[in-house]
N, C-alpha and C positions, 0 to 999 in steps of 0.2 A: 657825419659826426666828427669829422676830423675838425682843429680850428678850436676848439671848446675848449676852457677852463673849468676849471673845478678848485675847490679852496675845502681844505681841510681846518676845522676851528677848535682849536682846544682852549685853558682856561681866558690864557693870555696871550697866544699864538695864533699865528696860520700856518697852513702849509698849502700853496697855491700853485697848482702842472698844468701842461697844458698838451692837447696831441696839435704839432703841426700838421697843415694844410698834407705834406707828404704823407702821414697816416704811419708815419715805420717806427716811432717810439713817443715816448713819454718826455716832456721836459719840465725840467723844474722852472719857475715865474719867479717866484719869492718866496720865502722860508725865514721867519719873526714875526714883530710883533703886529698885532691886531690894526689891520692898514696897511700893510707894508707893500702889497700888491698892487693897492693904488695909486700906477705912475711906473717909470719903465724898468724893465726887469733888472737888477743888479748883476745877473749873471749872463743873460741873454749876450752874445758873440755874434757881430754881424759885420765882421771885418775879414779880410783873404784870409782862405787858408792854405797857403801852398806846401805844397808836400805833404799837404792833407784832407782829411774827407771834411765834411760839414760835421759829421759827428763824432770826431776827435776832438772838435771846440765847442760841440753842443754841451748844455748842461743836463745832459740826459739820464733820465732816471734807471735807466736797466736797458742794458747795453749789450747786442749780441758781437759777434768779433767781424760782421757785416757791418755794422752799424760804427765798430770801432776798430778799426783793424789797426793803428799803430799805436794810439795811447791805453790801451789795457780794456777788456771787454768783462762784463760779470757773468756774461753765458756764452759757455764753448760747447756746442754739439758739433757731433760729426755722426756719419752715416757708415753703415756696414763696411763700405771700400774707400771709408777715410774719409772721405769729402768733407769740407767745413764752409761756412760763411752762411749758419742759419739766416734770413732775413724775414722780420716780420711787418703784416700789415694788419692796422686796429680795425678791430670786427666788434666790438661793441664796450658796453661802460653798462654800471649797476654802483649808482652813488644813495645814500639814505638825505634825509630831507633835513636830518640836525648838522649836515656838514661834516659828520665823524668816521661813515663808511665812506669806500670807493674801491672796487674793483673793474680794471680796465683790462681787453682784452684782446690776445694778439693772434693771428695766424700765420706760419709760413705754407705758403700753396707747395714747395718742392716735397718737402720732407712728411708733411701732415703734422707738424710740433706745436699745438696751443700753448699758450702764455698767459695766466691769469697775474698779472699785479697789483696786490692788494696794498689797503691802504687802514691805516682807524687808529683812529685818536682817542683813547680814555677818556670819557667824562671827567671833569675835576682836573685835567693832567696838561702838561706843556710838551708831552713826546708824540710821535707821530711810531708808530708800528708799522713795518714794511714786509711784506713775504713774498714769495713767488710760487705758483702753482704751476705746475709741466704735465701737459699731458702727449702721450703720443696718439694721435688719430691716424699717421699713417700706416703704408701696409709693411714695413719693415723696421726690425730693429735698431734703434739708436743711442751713441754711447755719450753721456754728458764729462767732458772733461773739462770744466770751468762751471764750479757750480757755484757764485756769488749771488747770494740774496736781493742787493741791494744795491746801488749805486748815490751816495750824498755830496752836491755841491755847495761850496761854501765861496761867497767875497773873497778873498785877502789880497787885496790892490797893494800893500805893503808889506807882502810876504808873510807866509803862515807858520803861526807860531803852534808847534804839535804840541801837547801834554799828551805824556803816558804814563803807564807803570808797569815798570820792571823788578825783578828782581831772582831767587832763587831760596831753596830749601833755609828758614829763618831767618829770610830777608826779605820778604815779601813783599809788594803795593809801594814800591818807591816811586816816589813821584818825579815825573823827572821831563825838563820841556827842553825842545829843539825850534830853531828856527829853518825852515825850509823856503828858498828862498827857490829854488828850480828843482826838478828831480823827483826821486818815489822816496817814500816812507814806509818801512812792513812791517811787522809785525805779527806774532800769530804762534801756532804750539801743533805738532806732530807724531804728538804723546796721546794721545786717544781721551786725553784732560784736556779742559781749560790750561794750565799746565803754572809751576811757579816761577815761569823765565818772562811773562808777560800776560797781563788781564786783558780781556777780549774790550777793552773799553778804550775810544779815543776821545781826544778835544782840542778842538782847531777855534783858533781866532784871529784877526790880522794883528802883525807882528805890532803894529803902529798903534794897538788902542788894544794892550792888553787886558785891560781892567773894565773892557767894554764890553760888545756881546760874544758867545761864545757858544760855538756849536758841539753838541756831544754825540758818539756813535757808542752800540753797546749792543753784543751779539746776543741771543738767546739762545747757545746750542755748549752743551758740556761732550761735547767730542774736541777733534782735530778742527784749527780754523785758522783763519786768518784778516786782517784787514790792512789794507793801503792805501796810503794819503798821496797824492801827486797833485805838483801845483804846475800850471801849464804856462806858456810865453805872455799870456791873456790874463794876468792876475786872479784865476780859477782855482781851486784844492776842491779836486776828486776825490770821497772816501771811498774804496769798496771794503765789501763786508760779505764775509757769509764763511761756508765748510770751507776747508784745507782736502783733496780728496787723496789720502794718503793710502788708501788702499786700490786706485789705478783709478780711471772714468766709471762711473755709475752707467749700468744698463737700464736703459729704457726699453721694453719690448713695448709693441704694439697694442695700444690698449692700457700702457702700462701710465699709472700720474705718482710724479713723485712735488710730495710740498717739501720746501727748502726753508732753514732754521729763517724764525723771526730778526730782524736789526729792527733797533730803536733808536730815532733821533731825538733830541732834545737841544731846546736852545733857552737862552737866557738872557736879558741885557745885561748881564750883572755880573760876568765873565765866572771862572772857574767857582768861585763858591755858592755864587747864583745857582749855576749847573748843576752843584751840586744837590741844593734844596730841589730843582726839578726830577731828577733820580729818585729822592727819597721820595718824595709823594708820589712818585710812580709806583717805587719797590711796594711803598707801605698799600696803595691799591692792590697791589698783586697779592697781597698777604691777606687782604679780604676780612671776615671775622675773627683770624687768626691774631689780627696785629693787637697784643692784650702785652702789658707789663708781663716779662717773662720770670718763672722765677730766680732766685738767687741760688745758686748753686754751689755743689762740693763736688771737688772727681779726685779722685785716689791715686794718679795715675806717679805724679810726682815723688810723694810721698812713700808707695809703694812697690812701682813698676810692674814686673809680672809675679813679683812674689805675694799674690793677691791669697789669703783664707781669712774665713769666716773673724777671726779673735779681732786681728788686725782692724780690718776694714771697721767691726763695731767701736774699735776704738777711737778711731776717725770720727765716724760719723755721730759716738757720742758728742764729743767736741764741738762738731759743727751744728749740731742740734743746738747747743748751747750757746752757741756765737749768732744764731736765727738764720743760718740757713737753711733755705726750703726743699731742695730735690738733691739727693746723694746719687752720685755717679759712678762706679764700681767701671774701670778701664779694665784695658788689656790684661789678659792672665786668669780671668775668670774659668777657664774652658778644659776640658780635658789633653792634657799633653801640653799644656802650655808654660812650658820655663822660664823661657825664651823665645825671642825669633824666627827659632829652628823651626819649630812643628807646632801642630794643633791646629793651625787655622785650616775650614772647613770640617773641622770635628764639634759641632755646636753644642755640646751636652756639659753642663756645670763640673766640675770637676768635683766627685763625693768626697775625695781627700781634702779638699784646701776648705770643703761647705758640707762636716762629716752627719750635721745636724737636719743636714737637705737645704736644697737652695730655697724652697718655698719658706723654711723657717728662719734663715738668714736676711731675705725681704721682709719677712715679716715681725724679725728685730728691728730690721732697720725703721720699718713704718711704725713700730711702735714708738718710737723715738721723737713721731710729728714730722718725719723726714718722706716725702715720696723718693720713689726709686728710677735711678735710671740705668743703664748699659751699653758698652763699648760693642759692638760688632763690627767684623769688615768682611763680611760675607762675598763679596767679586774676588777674593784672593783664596789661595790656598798651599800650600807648605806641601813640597815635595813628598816628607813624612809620614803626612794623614791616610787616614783611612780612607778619607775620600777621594785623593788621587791615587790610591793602590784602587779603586774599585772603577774610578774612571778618569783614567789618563787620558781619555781623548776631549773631555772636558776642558782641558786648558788651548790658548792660541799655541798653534805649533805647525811649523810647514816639515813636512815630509820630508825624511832623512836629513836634517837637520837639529844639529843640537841646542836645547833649551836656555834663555835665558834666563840667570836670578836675579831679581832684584829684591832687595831685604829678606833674601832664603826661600825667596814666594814667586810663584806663578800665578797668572792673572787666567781665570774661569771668560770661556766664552761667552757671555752673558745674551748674545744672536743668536747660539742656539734654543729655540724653545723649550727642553729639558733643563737645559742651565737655569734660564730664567725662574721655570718653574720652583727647581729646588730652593732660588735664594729666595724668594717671595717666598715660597712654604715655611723657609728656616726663619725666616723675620716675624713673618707671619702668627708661625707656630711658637719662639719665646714670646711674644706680645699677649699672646691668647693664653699660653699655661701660666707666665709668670705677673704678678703684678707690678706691673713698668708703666712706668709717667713717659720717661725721656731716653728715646733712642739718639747714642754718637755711630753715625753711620761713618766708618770711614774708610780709605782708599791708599794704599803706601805703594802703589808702583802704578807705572803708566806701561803701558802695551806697548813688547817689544817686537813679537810675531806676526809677519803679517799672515797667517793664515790658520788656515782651518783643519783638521786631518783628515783625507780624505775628498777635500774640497774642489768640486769643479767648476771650474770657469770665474770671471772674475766677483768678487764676491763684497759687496760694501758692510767689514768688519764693523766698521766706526758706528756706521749708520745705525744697526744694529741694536751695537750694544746703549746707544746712547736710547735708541726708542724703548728696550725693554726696561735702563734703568728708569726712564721717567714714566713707564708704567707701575711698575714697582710702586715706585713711592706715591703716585698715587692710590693705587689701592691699597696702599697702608695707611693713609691719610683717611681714605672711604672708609674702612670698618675700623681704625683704630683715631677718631677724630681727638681723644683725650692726651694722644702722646706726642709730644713736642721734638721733632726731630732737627738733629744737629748734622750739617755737611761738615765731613771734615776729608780732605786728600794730604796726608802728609803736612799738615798746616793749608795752606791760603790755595791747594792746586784745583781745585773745583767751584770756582764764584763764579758762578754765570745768570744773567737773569732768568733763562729755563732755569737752573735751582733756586733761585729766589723766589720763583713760582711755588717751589715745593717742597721746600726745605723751611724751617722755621727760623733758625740759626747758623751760620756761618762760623768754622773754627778756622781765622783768617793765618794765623803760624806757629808752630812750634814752639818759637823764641816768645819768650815771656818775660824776659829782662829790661827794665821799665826803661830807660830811653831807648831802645833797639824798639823799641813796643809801641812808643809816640810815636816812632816815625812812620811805623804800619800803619799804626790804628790812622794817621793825620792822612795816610793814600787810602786807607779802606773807605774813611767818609766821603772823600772826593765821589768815587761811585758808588758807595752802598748806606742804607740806612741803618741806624744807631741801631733800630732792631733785631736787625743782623748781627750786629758784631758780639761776638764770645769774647769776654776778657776775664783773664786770671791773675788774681794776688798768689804771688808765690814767690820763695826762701830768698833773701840777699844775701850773696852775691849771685845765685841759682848758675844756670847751665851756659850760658851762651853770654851776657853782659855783667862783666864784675862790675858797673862802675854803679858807685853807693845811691842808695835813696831812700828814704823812709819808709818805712810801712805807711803812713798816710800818703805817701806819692802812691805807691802802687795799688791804694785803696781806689782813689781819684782817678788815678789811670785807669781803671777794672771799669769802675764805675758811669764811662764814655760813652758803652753800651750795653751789652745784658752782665753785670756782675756773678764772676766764679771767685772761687778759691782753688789751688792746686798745692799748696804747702803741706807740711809735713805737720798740720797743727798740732798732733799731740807734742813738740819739742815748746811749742808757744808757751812764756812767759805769761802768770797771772796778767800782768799787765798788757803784754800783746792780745791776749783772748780778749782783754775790758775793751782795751782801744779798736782791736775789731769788730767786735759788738757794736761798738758806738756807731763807725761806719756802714757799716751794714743796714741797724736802723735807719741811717740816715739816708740811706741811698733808698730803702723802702719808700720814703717820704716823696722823693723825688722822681721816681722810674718813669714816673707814666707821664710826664715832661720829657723827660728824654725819648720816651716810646713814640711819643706822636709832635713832642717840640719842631719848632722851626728853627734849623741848624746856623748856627754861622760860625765860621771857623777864622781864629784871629791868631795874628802872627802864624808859627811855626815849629816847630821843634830843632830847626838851624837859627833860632832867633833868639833876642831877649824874652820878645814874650812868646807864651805859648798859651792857648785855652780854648775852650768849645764854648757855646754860650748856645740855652736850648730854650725858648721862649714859648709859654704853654698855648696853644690853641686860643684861649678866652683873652691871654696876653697879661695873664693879672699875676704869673708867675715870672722871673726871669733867674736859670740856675745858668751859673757859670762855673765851671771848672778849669784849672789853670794849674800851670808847671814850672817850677826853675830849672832853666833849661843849661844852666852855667854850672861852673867850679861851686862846690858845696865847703869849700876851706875858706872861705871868706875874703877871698881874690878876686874886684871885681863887682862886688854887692856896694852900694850908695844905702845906708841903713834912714839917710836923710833922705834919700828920692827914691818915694816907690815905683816898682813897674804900673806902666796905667796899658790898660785892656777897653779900648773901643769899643763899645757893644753896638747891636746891629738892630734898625726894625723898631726902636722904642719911639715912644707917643714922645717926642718933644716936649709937650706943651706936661705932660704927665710926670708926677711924682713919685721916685720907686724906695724904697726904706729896706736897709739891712741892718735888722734889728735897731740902735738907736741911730743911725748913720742914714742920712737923708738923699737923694741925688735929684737932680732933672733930668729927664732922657734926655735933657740938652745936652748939660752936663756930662753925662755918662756916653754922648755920640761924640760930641769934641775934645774932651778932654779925658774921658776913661774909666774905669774902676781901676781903684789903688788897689795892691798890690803889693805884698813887702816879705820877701822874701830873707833869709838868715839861710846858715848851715844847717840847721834843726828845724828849719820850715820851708821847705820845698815846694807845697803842692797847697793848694787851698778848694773847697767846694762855698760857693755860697750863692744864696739863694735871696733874690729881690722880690719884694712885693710890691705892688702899684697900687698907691693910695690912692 
């Protein structure tokens, strides 16, 4: 069986391995587009390798620390009395006949450690899904201290140009590239999150043809992880991908299989925005029936904070009834004991004081109003305070005689314990079922600082854990509550991984809602995620975090990127601010479901003169473009004679597109632009082309 190829085929790709003649791994042939494999392999190494093995220069696909002992291996096992250097040989292969499965399969004879790596390509899709299955068949215990999913090679004969995104609490998804010319690249979070210092998502292309093809990696696990780029003396970049294992080496007993989080590649000739449209019709796959124009939203949160009762909030929510939005969202302060900070969480019962009419009849003000309902929970945490850590303190992460850490006044519940879990699926469970709620915000304000358990023996995978009961969670919330639309939020942007894209509805990408702080997110969110996802909120100028001025129609446009909120204090809005957000709001009704399932292209920047999205409808007979002044608004700098022109992407050439009485060709409109004309009182524009 050894010697054999296999080619993986998605819409516009391959992904083509092969087992050498040796039988001891997996290598990669070629990875693009549709042909690429015919003719010799771009990464194949058949030159000396001194002072090293054959599979330190191989382009191997999952790599034991036998297989790679000096350039970085993605599986570290060791044996009861330490021993290391698992080595495997291929014991068989299970491929499907569309070219889309493939699982191949390994054995080491010392240890007894099976090896399943799997393989499968989406129908309709340009990524490849990679996993690894572990089993132990031998007769003794074994401990995995390298648990890497995956191993990706990538060309870069003129040095690899990385993209990533970094950033931190209300600075999230910054996009930001290095050139690696020798050496590692890492990246990764140890917070028990995805986390907001870096997103589980890379993109490599050679340094020398940035605007050419470009490779993407993208983890599926909302724990602890990491991934590293290394480009090798042989013009090579090694990604690995998978867990971080932050709570010591994972045991394997005898008999024991553990499967390892999914990585996704994706490639594109069409370098980073290309990539990016392959992401999105991935994500928008993953979302299944669910991917439906979401509604338009209201959340209190701004407006109100925790000084949440019943008069208030109807106040609100008259207003926004009135402006047409669709679903009212009641934040933080809902809850009994809830002031502040301090206390309340995990005490899940309405507070009779602030809702003295009963909660059932303040939803059902609300809904009469034409408004569905939704509510803030962050049920994994809980406040020193409550009632529920006076009745069970051993429910929190805590090691033995050791003192507690706070973060935001809160301790974080062990959600690995099977009672934990229980309770937060009951509590979710149980408002979903008494009360009548559209739209749950799940969210998250601290990352895990304990490593351990009270009581806990031997070594114990926290991470593992918690990550598999919360995505059980939400799937059975998903199962019996199919009608409620749920939102990930961590602190803003600390939990986007494609495991929650699976199963999460919406993504609340940051905190910071201050409209240029907010383009520069929202411009790294699209890189890896689709419009679908993105949560965006109009709210108060100069608000919390960005004084610098911009219209209420900027921040309309801005919102409007992806699923359209509001978070202002509307009852302070001006007659005229209610009219003008009416307007938009309708407007953006008009246009969602282009945005929901459009073909993205993102033009200029928000460090640029121009800035704008451009989202092209399926049938192609729509084209909405949205667009930013991204400059000085005092009139420093504005040409009122030369407008900005905005390249658009993907149009019929030969085809005619009309905005309102203004004519273009997609020649037209590819080489030379849509105009654009910015003033200090006109910032932001939405418009929408149709194809004659």
């Amino acid at each position: 069986m050894t010697g054999r190829r296999w080619t993986l085929r998605g819409a516009h790709t391959e992904y083509t391995v092969t087992v050498p003649a040796h039988g001891r791994w997996l290598e990669l042939v070629a990875w693009g587009p549709h042909g690429v494999s015919d003719g010799p392999s771009p990464v194949a190494y058949d030159g000396p390798v001194p002072f090293l093995t054959p599979g330190d220069a191989a382009p191997v696909e999952y790599a034991t620390d036998a297989d790679r002992p000096f350039t970085g291996a993605d599986l570290v096992v060791e044996t009861a009395n330490g021993q290391r250097r698992v080595g495997f040989t291929h014991t068989g292969v299970r491929a499907d006949a569309d070219g889309r499965e493939l699982a191949v399969d390994f054995a080491d004879p010392v240890t007894g450690l099976r090896a399943t790596v799997h393989y499968r390509v989406p129908a309709g899709t340009d990524v490849v899904q990679r996993w690894v299955e572990l089993t132990n068949d031998g007769t003794g215990p074994l401990r995995v201290v390298r648990a890497g999913s995956a191993g990706f090679c990538v060309p870069t004969p003129h040095g690899a140009l990385l993209s990533h995104q970094w950033g931190q609490w209300a600075q999230e998804f910054q996009l930001s590239h290095i050139e690696l010319g020798h050496g590692t690249f890492t990246i990764g979070s140890s917070q028990g999150v995805p986390g907001h210092l870096h997103v589980p998502w890379l993109a490599v292309r050679d340094a020398a043809d940035p605007a050419g093809a470009a490779w993407g990696m993208a983890l599926a696990w909302t724990g602890s992880w990491e991934i590293s780029a290394e480009r090798d003396t042989g013009g090579l970049t090694r990604v690995r991908a998978g867990r971080h294992l932050v709570d010591g080496p994972l045991e394997l007993a005898a008999g024991d299989r553990l499967t390892l989080p999914v990585v996704t590649g994706a490639y594109s000739p069409d370098g980073l925005h290309g990539l990016a449209r392959v992401w999105h019709t991935h994500q928008r796959l993953l979302a299944g029936d669910r991917l439906t124009p979401r509604p338009v939203l209201y959340n209190s949160w701004e407006a109100t904070y925790f000084a949440v009762e019943a008069q208030s909030q109807l106040a609100l929510a008259r207003v926004a009834a009135e402006l047409g939005v669709e679903t009212f969202v009641v934040d933080d302060g809902w809850f009994v004991g809830r002031g502040d900070d301090t206390a309340g969480l995990g005490d899940w019962t309405p507070d009779p004081a602030k809702f003295p009419a009963g909660f059932d009849a303040f939803i059902a003000d609300v809904r009469a109003l034409g408004l569905n309902f939704g509510l803030w929970v962050e049920p994994e945490c809980v406040n020193p305070t409550s009632a529920l850590y006076a009745e069970h303190p051993d429910w929190v992460y805590s090691v033995d005689g050791r003192p507690l850490t706070q973060v935001r006044n809160q301790y974080l519940l062990d959600l690995g314990r099977p009672e934990v879990a229980e309770f937060v699926h009951s509590t979710v469970d149980g408002l979903l079922h008494r009360y009548d709620i559209d739209y749950l915000k799940w969210d998250f304000n601290r990352p895990r600082t304990e490593p351990g358990r009270p009581g806990g023996v031997g070594p114990l995978d926290l991470d593992g854990a918690h990550v598999a009961n919360l995505h059980r969670i939400y799937e059975r919330l998903r199962h019996d509550h199919p009608g409620v639309l749920v939102e990930a939020c961590a602190g803003g942007g600390a939990r986007t991984d494609l495991a929650m894209a699976a199963r999460a509805d919406v993504f609340w990408p940051s905190d910071n809602t201050g409209p240029l702080d907010r383009l520069a997110i929202q411009y790294g969110f699209l890189h890896a995620n689709a419009p679908h996802l993105l949560s965006s909120w109009v709210t108060d100028s100069p608000g919390l975090f960005d004084p610098r001025p911009r219209t209420l129609a900027f921040r309309f446009v801005l919102a409007m990127a992806g699923v359209l909120g509001i978070g202002a204090d509307i009852r302070a809005w001006s007659p005229a601010e209610r009219a003008e957000a009416a307007g938009w709001i309708a407007r953006y009704k008009e246009i969602r479901d282009v945005v929901t399932t459009g073909e993205v292209h993102l033009i200029g920047g928000p460090d640029q003169a121009r800035c704008a999205v451009q989202y092209t409808s399926p049938d192609e007979r729509r084209v909405v473009v949205l667009a930013w002044h991204t400059g000085r608004l005092d009139g420093a700098g504005l040409l009122p004679s030369r407008p900005v022109r905005l390249p658009l992407r993907g149009l019929d050439p030969t085809a005619r597109y009309r905005d309102g009485e203004r004519h273009y060709s997609g020649s037209h409109l590819a080489a030379v632009g849509l105009p654009v004309q910015w003033s200090p009182t006109h910032d932001a524009d939405l418009i929408v082309l149709h194809r004659d």
